[in-house]
The first five atom37 places (N, CA, C, CB, O) and aatype in JSON, in Angstrom:
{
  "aatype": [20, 20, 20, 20, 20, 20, 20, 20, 20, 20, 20, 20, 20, 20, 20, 20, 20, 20, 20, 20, 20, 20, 20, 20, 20, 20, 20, 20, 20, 20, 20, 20, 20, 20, 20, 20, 20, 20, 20, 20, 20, 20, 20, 20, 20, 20, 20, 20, 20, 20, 20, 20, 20, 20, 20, 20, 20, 20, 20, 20, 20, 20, 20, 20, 20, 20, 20, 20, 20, 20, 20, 20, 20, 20, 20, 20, 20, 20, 20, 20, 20, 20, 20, 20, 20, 20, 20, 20, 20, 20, 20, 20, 20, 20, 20],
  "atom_mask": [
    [1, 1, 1, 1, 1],
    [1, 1, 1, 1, 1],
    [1, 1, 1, 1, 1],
    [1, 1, 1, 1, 1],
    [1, 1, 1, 1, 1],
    [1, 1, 1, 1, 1],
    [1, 1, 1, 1, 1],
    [1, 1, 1, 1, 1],
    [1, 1, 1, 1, 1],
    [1, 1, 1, 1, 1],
    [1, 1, 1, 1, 1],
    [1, 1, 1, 1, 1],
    [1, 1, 1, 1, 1],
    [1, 1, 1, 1, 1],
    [1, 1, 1, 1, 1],
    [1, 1, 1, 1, 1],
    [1, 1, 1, 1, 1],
    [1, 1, 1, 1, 1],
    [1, 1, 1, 1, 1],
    [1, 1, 1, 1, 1],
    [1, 1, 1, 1, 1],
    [1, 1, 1, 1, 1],
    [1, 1, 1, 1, 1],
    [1, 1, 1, 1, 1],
    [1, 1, 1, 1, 1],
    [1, 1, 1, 1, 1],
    [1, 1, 1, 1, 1],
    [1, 1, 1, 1, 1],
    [1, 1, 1, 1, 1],
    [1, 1, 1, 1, 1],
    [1, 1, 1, 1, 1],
    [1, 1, 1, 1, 1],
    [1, 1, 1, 1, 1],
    [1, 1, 1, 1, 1],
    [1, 1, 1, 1, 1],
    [1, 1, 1, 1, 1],
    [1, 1, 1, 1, 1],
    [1, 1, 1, 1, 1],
    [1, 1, 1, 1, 1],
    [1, 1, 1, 1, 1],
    [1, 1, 1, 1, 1],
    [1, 1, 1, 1, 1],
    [1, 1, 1, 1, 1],
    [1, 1, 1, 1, 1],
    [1, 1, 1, 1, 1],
    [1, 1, 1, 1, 1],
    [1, 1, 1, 1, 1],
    [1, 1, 1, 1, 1],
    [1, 1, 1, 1, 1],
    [1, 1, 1, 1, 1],
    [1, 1, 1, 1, 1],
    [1, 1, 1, 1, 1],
    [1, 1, 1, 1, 1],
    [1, 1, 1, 1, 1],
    [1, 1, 1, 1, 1],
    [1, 1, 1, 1, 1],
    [1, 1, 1, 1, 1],
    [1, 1, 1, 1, 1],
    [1, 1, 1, 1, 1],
    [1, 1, 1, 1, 1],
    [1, 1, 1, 1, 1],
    [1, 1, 1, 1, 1],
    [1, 1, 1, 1, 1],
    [1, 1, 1, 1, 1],
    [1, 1, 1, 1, 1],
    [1, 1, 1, 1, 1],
    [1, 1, 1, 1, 1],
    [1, 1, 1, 1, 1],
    [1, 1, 1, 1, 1],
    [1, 1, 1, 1, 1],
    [1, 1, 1, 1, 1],
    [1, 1, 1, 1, 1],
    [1, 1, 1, 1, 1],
    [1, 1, 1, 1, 1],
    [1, 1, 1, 1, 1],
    [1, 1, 1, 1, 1],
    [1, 1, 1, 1, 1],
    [1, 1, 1, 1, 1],
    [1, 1, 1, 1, 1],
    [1, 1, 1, 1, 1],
    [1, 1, 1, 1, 1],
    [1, 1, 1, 1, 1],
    [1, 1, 1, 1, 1],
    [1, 1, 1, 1, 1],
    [1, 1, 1, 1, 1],
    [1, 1, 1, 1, 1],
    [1, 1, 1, 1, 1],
    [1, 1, 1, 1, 1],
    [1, 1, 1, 1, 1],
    [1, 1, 1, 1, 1],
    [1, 1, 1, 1, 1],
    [1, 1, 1, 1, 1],
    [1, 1, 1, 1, 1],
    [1, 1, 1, 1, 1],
    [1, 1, 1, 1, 1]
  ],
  "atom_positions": [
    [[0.84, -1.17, 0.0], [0.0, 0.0, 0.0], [0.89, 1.25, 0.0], [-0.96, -0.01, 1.22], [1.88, 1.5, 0.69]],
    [[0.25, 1.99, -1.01], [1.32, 3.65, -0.88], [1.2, 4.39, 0.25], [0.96, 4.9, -1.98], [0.14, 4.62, 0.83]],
    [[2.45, 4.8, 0.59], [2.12, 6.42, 2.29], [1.62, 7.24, 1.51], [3.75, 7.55, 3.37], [1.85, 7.27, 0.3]],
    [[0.86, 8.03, 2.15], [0.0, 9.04, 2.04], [1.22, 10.17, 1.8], [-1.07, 9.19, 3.38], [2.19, 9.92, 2.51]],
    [[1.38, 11.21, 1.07], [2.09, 12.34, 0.73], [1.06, 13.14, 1.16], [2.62, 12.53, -0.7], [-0.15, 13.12, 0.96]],
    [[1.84, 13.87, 1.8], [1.25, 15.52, 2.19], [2.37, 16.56, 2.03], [0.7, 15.7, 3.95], [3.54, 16.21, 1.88]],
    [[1.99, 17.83, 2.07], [2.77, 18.6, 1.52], [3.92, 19.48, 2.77], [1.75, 19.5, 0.63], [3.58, 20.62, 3.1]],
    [[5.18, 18.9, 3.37], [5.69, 19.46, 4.05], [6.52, 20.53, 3.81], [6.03, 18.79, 4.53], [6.89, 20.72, 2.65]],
    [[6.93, 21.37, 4.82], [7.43, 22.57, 4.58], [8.9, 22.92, 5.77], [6.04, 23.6, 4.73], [8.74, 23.12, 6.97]],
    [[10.01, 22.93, 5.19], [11.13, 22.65, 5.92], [11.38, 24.06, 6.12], [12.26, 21.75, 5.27], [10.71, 24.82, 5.41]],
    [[12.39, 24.71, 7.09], [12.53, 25.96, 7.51], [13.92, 26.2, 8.68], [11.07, 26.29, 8.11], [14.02, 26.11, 9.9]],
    [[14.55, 26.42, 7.93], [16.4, 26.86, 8.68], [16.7, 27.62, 9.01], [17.54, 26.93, 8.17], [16.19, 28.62, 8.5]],
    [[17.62, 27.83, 9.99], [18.46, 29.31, 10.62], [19.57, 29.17, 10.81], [18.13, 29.92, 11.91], [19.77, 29.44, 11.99]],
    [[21.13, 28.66, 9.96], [21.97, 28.23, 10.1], [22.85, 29.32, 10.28], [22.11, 27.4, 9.33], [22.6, 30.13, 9.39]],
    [[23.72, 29.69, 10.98], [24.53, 30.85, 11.17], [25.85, 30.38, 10.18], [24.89, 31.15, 12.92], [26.13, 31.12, 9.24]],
    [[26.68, 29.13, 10.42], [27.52, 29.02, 9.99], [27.68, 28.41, 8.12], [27.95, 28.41, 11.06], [27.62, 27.19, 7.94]],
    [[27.84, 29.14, 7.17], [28.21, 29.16, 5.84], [28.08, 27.7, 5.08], [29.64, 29.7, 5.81], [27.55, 27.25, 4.07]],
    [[28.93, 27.2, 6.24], [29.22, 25.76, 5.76], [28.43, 24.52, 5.49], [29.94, 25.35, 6.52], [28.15, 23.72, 4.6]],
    [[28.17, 24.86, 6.99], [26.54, 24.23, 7.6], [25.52, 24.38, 6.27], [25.74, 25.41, 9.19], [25.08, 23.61, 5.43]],
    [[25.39, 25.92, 6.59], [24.08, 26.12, 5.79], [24.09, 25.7, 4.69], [23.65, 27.32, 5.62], [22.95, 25.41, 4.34]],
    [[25.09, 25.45, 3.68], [25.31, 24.97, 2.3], [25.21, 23.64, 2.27], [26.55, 25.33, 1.74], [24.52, 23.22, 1.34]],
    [[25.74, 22.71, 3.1], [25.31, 21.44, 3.19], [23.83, 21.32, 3.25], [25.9, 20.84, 4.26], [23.18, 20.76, 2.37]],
    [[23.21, 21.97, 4.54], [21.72, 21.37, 4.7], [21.1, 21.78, 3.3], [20.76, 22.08, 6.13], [20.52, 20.86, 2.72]],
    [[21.14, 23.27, 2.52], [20.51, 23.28, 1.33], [20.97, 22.53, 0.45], [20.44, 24.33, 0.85], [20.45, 22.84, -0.63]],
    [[21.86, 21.46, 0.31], [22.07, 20.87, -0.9], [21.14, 19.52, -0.26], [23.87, 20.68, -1.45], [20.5, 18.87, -1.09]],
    [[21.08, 19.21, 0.83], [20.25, 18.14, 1.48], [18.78, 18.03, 0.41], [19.88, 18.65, 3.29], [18.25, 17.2, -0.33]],
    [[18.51, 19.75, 1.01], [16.84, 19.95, 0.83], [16.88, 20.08, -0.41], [16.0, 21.21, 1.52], [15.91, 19.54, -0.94]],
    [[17.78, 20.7, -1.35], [17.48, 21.06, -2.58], [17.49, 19.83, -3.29], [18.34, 22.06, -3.12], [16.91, 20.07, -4.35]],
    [[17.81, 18.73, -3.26], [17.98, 17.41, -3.79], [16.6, 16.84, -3.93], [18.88, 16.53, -2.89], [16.21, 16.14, -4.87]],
    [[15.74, 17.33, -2.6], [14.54, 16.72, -2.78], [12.91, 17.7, -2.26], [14.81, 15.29, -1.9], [11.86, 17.34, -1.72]],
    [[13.32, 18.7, -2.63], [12.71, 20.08, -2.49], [12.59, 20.75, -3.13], [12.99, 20.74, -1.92], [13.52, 20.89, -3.92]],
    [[11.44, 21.63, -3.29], [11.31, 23.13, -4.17], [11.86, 24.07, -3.26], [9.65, 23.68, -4.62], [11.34, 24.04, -2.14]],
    [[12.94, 25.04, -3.45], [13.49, 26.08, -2.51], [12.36, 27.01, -2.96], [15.19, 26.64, -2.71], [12.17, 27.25, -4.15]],
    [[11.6, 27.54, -1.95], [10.11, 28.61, -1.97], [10.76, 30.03, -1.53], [8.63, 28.08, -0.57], [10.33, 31.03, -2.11]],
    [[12.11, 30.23, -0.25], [12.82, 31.21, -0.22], [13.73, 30.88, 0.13], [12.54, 32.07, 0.25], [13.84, 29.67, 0.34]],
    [[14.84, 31.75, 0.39], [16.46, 31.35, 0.58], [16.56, 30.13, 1.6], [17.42, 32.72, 1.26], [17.54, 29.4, 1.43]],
    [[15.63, 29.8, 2.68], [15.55, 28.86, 3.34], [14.32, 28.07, 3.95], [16.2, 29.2, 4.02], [14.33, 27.47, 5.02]],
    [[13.63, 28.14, 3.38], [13.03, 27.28, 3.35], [12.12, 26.88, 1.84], [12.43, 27.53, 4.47], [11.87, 27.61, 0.88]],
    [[11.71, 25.15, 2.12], [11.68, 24.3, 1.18], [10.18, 23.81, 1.43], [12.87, 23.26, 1.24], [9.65, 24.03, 2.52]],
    [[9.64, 23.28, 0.64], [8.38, 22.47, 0.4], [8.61, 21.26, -0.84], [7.11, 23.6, -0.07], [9.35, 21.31, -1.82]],
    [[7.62, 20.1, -0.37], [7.6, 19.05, -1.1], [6.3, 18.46, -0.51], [8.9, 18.23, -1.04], [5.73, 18.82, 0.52]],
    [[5.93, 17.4, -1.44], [5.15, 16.35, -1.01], [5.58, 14.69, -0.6], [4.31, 16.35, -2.01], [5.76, 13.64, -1.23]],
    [[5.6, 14.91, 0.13], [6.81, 13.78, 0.91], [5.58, 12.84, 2.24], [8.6, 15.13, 2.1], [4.58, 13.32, 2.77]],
    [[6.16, 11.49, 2.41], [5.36, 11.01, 3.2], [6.02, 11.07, 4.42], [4.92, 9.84, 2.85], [7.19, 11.44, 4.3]],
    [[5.52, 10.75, 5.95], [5.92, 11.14, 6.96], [7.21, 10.8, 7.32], [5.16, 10.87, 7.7], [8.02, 11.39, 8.02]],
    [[7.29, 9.36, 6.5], [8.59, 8.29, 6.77], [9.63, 8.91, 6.01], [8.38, 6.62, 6.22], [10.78, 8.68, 6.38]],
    [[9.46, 9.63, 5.04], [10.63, 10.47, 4.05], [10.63, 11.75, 5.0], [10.1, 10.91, 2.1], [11.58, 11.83, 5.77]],
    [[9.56, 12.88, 5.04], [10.22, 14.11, 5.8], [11.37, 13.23, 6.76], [8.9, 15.15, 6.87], [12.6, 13.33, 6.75]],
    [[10.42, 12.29, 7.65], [11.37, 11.99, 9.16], [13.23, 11.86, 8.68], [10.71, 9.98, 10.03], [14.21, 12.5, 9.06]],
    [[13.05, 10.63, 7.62], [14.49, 10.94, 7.17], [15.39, 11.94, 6.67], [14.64, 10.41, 6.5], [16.53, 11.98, 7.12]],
    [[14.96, 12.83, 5.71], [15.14, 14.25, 5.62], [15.56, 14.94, 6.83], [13.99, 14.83, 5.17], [16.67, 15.47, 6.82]],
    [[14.69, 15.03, 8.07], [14.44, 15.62, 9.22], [16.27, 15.48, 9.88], [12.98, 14.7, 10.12], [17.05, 16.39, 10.18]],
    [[16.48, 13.86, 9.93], [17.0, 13.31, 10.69], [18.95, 13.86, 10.14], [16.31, 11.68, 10.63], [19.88, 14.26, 10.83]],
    [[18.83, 13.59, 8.58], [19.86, 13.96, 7.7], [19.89, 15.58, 8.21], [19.49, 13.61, 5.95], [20.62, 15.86, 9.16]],
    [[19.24, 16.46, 7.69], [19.69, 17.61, 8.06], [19.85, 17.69, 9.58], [18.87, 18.58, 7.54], [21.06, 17.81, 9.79]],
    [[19.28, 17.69, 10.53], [19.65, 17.89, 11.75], [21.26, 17.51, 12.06], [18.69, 17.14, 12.56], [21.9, 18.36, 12.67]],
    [[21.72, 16.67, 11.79], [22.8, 15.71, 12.02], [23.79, 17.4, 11.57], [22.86, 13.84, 10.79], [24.85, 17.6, 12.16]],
    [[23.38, 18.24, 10.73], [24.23, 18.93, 10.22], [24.39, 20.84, 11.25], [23.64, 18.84, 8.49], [25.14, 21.78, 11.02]],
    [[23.22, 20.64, 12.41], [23.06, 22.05, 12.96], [23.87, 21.86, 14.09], [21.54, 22.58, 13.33], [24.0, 20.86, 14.79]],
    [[24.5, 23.14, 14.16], [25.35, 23.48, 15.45], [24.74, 24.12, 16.5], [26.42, 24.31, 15.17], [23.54, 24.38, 16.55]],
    [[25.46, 24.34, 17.26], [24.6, 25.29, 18.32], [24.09, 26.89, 18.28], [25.4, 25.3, 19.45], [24.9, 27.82, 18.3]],
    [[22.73, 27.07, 18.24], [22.28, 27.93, 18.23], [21.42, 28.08, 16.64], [23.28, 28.74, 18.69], [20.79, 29.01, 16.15]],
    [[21.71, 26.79, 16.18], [20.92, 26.5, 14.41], [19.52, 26.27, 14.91], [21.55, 24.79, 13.25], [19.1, 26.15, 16.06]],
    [[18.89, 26.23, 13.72], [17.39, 25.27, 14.24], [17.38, 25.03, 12.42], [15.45, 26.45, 15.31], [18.0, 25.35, 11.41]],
    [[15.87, 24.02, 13.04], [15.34, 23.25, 11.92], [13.76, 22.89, 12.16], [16.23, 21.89, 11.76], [13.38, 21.93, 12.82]],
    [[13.18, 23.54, 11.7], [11.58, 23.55, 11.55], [10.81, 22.69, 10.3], [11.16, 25.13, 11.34], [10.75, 23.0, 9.11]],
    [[10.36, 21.75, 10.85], [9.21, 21.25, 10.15], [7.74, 21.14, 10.13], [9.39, 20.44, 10.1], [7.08, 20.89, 11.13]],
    [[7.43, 21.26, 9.35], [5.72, 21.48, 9.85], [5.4, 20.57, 8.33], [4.85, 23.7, 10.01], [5.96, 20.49, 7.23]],
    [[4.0, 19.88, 9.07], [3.02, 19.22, 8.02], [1.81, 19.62, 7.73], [2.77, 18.06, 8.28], [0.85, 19.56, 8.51]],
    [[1.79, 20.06, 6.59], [0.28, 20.91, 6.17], [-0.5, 19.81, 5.32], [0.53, 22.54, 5.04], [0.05, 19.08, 4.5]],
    [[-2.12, 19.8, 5.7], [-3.16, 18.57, 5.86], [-3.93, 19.39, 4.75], [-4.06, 18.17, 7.59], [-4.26, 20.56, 4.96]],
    [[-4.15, 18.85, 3.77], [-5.33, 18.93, 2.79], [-5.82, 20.18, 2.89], [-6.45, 17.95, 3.02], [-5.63, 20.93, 1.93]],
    [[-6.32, 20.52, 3.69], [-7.26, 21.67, 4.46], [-6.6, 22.48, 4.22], [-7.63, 21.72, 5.91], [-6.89, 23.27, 3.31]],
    [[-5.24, 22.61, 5.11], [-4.33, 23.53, 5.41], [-4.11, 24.12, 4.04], [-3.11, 22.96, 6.12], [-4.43, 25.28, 3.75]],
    [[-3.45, 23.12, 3.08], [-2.99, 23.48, 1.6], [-4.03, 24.19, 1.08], [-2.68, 22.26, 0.63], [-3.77, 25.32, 0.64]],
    [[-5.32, 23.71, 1.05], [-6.43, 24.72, 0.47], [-6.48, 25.9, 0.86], [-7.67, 24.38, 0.65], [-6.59, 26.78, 0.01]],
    [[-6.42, 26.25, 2.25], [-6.6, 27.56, 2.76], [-5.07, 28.48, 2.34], [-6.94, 27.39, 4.54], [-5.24, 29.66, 2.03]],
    [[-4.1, 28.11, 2.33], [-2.8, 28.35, 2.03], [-2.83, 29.73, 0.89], [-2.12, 26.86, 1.44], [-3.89, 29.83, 0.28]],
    [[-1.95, 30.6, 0.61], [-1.73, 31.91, -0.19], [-0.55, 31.98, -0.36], [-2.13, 33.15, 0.34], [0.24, 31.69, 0.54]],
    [[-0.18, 32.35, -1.52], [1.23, 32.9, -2.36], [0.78, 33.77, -2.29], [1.83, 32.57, -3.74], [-0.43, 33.93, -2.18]],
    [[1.69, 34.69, -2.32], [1.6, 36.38, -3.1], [3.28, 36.81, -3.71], [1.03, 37.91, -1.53], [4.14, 37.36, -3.02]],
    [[3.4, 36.48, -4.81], [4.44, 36.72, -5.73], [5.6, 35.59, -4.7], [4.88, 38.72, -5.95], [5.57, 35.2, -3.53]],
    [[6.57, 35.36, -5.95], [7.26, 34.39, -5.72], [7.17, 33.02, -6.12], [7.28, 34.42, -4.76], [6.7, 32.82, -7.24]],
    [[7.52, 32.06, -5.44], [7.23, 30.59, -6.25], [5.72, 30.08, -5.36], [8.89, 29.18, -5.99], [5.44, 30.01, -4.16]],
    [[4.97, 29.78, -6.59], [3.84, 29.58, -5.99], [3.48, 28.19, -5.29], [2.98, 29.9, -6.9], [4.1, 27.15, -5.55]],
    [[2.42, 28.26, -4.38], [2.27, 26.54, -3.5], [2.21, 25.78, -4.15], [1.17, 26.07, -2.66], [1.58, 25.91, -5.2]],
    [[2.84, 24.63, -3.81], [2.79, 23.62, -4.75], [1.67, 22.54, -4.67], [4.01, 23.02, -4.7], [1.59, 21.93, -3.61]],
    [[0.83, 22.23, -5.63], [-0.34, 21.78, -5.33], [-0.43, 20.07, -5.84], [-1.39, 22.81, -6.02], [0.63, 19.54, -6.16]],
    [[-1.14, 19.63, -5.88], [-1.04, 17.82, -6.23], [-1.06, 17.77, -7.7], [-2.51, 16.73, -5.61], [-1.04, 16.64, -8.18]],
    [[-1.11, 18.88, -8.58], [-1.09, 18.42, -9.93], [0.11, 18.9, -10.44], [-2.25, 18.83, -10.75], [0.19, 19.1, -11.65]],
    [[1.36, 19.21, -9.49], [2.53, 19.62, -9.32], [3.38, 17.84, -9.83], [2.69, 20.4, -7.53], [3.0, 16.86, -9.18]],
    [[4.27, 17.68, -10.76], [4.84, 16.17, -10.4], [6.49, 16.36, -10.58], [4.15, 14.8, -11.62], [7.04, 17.32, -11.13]],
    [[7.16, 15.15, -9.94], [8.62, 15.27, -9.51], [9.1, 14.29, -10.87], [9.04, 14.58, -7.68], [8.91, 13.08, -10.83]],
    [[9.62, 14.81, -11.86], [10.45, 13.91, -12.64], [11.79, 13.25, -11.9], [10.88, 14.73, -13.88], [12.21, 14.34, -11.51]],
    [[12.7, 12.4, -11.45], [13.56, 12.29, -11.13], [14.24, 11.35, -12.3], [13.43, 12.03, -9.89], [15.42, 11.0, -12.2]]
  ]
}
């Protein structure tokens, strides 16, 4: 049976250069970059968690790493205003 994809939304504060370039090549591998740091995808819980787990491994002290999972609902109610717009289910990932 397939996991359910929902549309998560990743979110960084890396002070150090180095750091921060690693975790965005993390996210950018399997992410739309929406602004300089933070990312969205449709990913199932068991993929963010790994994602989650990979970037963390990479924050120092005083970094963070925010994830949040937005539910059907959420995505509907959701707004762009200029920039890269939400990414919606008729959005697809060639790899």
């Amino acid at each position: 049976m397939a996991r359910a994809k929902i549309t998560m939304v990743f979110s960084y504060d890396i002070s150090d250069s180095r750091r921060r370039r690693r975790v965005a090549k993390l996210l950018e591998d399997r992410m739309a970059r929406v602004q300089q740091s933070v990312f969205e995808a449709h990913m199932s819980g068991r993929e963010a968690d790994r994602l989650a787990a990979a970037a963390s491994k990479e924050l120092g002290p005083g970094d963070s790493l925010r994830v949040y999972a937005i539910s059907a609902d959420g995505l509907r109610r959701s707004r762009s205003y200029g920039g890269t717009p939400i990414l919606s289910d008729e959005h697809y990932w060639l790899l």
